[in-house]
N, C-alpha and C positions, 0 to 999 in steps of 0.2 A: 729406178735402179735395175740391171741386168742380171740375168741366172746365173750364176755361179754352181757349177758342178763340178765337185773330185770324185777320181779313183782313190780308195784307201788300202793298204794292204797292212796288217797290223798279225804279230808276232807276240807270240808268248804262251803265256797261260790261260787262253783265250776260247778253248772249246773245254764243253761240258762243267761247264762252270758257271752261266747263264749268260755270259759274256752280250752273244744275241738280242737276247730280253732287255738289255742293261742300252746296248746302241739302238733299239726298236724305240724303245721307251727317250733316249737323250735328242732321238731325231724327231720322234710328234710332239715333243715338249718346244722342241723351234720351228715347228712348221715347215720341216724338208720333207721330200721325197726323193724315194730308193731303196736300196734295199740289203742286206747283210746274210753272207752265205759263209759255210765253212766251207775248206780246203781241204784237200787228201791231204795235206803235208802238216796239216794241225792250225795253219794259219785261219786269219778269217778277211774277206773281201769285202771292202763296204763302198755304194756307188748312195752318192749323195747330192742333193742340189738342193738349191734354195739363195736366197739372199746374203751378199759378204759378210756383215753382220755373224747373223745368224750359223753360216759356216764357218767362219772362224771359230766361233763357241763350240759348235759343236765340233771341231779337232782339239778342242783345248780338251771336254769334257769324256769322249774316250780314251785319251790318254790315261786313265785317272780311274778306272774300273772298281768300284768295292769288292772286298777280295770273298774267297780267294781267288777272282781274277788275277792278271798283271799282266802288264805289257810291259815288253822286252824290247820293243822296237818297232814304230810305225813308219811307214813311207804314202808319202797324199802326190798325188798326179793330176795335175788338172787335166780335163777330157771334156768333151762336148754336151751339152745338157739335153735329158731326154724329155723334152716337154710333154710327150703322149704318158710318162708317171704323174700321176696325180699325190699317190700315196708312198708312205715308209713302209714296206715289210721284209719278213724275214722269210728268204728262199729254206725250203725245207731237204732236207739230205734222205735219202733211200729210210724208210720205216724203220729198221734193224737200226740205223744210225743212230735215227730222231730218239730211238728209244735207250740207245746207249746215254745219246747227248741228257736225256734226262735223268737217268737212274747216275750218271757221271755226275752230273751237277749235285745233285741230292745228295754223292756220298761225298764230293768236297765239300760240301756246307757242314755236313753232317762231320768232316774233321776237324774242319775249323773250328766247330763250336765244341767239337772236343777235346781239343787241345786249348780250344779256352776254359771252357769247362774243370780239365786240369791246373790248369792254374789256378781257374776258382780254387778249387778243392784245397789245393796246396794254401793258399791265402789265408783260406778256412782253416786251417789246421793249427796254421799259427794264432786266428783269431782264438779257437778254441783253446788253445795252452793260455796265451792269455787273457782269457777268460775265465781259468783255474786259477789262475794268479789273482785276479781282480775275485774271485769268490772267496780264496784264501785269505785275501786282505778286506772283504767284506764280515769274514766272521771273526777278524780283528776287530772292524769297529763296531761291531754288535757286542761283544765281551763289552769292550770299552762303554759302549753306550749302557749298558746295561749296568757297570761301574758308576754311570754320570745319573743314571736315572736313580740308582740305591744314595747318593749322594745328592739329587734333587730333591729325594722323602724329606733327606734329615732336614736339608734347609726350609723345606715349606715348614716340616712342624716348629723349627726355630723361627721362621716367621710369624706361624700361630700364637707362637709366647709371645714376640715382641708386638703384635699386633694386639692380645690380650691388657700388655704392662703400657701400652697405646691408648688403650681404651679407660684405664684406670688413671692418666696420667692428663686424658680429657676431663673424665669429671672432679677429679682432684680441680684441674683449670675453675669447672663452672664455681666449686665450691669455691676456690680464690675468688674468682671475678663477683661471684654474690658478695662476700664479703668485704669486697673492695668499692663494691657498691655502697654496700652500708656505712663504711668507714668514710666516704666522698660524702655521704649525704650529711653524716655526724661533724664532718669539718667544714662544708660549707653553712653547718647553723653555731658552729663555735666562730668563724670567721666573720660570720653574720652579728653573734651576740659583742665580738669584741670589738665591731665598728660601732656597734652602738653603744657599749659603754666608753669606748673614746671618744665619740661624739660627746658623752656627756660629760665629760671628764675636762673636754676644752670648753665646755662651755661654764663648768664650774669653777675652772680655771679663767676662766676670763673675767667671772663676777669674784673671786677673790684678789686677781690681778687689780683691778677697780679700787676695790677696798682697801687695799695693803696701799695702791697709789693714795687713794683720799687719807690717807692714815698719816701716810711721810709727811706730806705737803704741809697736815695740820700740825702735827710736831716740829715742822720747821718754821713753820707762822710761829709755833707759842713759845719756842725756843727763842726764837729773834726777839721775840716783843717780852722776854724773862729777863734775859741778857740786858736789854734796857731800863728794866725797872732796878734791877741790879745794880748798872751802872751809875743812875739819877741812886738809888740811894745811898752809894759810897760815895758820890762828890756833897752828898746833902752831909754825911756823916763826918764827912775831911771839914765841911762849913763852921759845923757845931762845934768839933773839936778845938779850930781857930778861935771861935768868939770865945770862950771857955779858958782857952791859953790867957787870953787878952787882960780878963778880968784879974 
């Protein structure tokens, strides 16, 4: 790829502001060489070369100065590349200047940070008022908290009682449940004793069941066999009466 080299002539707000420093520094960050001077007329001149690439960016990124720089208008000229620079630097103005150019820059930085500063300040002012607001509404809820905390007492001691009438309402339980023990054990030996006297109760009923059977049966055998001597003795009776008529 071949050298690319512009003239630059750039306008604005551009001396005593570090402007210099800010193109020294955008041109060894891409690896050009050349160099950046001011003007009697306030402007500043910047000869630059290096790779297309690389120059492009590097017009894009003097446009665009942190302030309070600013550029009002640049003009790029391409011109012939000076291969015997190696380096970027920054051509120096008569001593008296160099020393304006810094005590200049120093009291720009030094406004801008004041005028921001001011604004802090202002910002602050408001945070402070509303900060009296939020401390005014802070010893709101401290009254209030302090309302919740005298009403927290009452409830824990109304807890202590129900946690008391708690504890009495446990051993009230174990004394039930003791009790309900003794009453299970007392009905599993009454539940016990009444199987066993039904137990006996069918088996005494089965040997009277027996009995009362053998009882029918025999009164129905002597009944049958009465009935018959009964009968045989009224036809014997009707017999005698006949022979008796006869005579």
């Amino acid at each position: 790829m071949g050298l690319k080299a512009s003239l630059v002539r750039v306008q604005g707000r551009v001396q005593r502001v570090g402007y210099r420093r800010f193109v020294l520094d955008s041109a060894q960050e891409l690896g050009l060489s050349g160099y950046v001077r001011n003007e009697k007329d306030g402007s500043v001149t910047i000869f630059a070369q290096g790779e297309d690439a690389a120059m492009d960016k590097f017009i894009q990124m003097i446009k665009t100065p942190p302030p309070p720089a600013y550029v009002s208008s640049i003009e790029v000229k391409e011109t012939k590349p000076k291969p015997a620079l190696k380096y970027f630097t920054v051509k120096p103005s008569p001593l008296h200047e160099e020393l304006q150019e810094g005590f200049g820059a120093m009291q720009s930085i030094f406004m801008n940070y004041w005028g921001e500063f001011r604004g802090f300040v202002g910002e602050f002012r408001d945070y402070r008022d509303e900060f009296r607001g939020f401390v005014g509404e802070f010893r709101d809820y401290r009254n209030e908290f302090r309302g919740f905390v005298e009403e927290f007492h009452d409830y824990r001691n109304e807890f202590r009682e129900h946690r008391n009438e708690f504890r009495d309402f446990v051993r009230e339980f174990r004394d039930y449940r003791n009790e309900f023990r003794e009453y299970r054990e007392e009905f599993r030996d009454f539940a016990r004793r009444t199987d066993e006297n039904f137990k006996a109760i069918m088996e005494k009923y089965g040997e009277i069941s027996d009995k009362l059977t053998t009882i029918l049966e025999t009164l129905t055998r002597e009944s049958r066999e009465t009935r018959e001597m009964l009968n045989e003795t009224m036809r014997l009776l009707r017999e005698a009466l006949v022979k008796l008529s006869e005579k």
